[in-house]
Legacy VTK file of the C-alpha trace (Angstrom):
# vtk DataFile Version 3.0
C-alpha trace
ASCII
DATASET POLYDATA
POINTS 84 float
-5.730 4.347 -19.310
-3.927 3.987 -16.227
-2.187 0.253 -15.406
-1.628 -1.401 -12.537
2.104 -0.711 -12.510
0.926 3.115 -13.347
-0.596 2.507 -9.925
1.997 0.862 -7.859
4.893 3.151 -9.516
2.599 6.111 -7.792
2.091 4.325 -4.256
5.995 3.643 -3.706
6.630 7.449 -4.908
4.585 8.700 -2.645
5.006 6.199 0.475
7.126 4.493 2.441
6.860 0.899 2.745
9.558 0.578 5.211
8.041 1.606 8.453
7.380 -1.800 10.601
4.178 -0.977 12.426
1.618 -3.329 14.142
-0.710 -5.224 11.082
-3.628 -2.891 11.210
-1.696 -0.123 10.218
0.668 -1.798 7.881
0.447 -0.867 4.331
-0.745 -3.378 1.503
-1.190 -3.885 -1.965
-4.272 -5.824 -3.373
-4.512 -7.690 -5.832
-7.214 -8.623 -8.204
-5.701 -11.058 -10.385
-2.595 -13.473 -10.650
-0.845 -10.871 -13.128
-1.367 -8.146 -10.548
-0.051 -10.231 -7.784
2.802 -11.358 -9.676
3.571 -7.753 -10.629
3.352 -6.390 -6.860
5.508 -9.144 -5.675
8.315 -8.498 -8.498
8.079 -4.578 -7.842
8.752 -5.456 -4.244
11.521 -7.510 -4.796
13.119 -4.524 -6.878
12.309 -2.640 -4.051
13.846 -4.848 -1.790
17.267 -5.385 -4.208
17.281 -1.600 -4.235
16.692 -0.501 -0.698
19.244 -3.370 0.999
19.484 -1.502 4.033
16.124 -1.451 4.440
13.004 -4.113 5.182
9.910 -3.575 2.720
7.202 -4.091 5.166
4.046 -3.802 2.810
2.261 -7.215 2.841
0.250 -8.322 -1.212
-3.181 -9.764 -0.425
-5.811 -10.800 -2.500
-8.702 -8.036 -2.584
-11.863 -8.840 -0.709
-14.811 -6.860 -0.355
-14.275 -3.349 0.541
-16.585 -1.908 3.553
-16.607 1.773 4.343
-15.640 2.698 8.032
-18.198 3.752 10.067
-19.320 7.614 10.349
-17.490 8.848 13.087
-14.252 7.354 11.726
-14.510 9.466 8.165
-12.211 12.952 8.329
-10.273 11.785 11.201
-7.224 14.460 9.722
-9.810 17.554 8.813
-11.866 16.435 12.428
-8.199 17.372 14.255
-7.070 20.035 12.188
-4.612 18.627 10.795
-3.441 19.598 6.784
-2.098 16.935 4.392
LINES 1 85
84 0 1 2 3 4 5 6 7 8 9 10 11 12 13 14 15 16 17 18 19 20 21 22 23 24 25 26 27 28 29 30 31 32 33 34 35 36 37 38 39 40 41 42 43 44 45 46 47 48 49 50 51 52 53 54 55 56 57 58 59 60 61 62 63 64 65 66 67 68 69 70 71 72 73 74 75 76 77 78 79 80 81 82 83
């Protein structure tokens, strides 16, 4: 079974959370319950002791319905040619 932490040790391996962009764009963790909340808020304060030079910039939010983009924004990269 994976965990939540499973899950959030995976997302700061593989990203960034550093970058400030505009909010669209900004990365996020959501949350479904207070345990998960409290655990993405601690992990980014470890983050944050860690990476002093540095300003985490990856907001926690409660998770609210999820609604699929529409149609001509699926396979923006493949659409462009571009490889991840």
């Amino acid at each position: 079974m994976i965990t939540f932490e499973d899950i959030l040790d995976e997302w700061f391996r593989m990203h960034a959370p550093f970058a400030k962009r505009p909010t669209q764009y900004r990365s996020a963790i959501f949350y479904l319950n207070k345990d998960q909340k409290d655990t993405a808020t601690e992990t980014i304060a470890a983050m944050k002791q860690m990476c002093r030079d540095l300003t985490v910039c990856s907001d926690v939010q409660a998770a609210t319905p999820f609604y699929q983009a529409e149609k001509y924004h699926q396979d923006y990269l493949k659409k462009r040619g571009i490889r991840h």
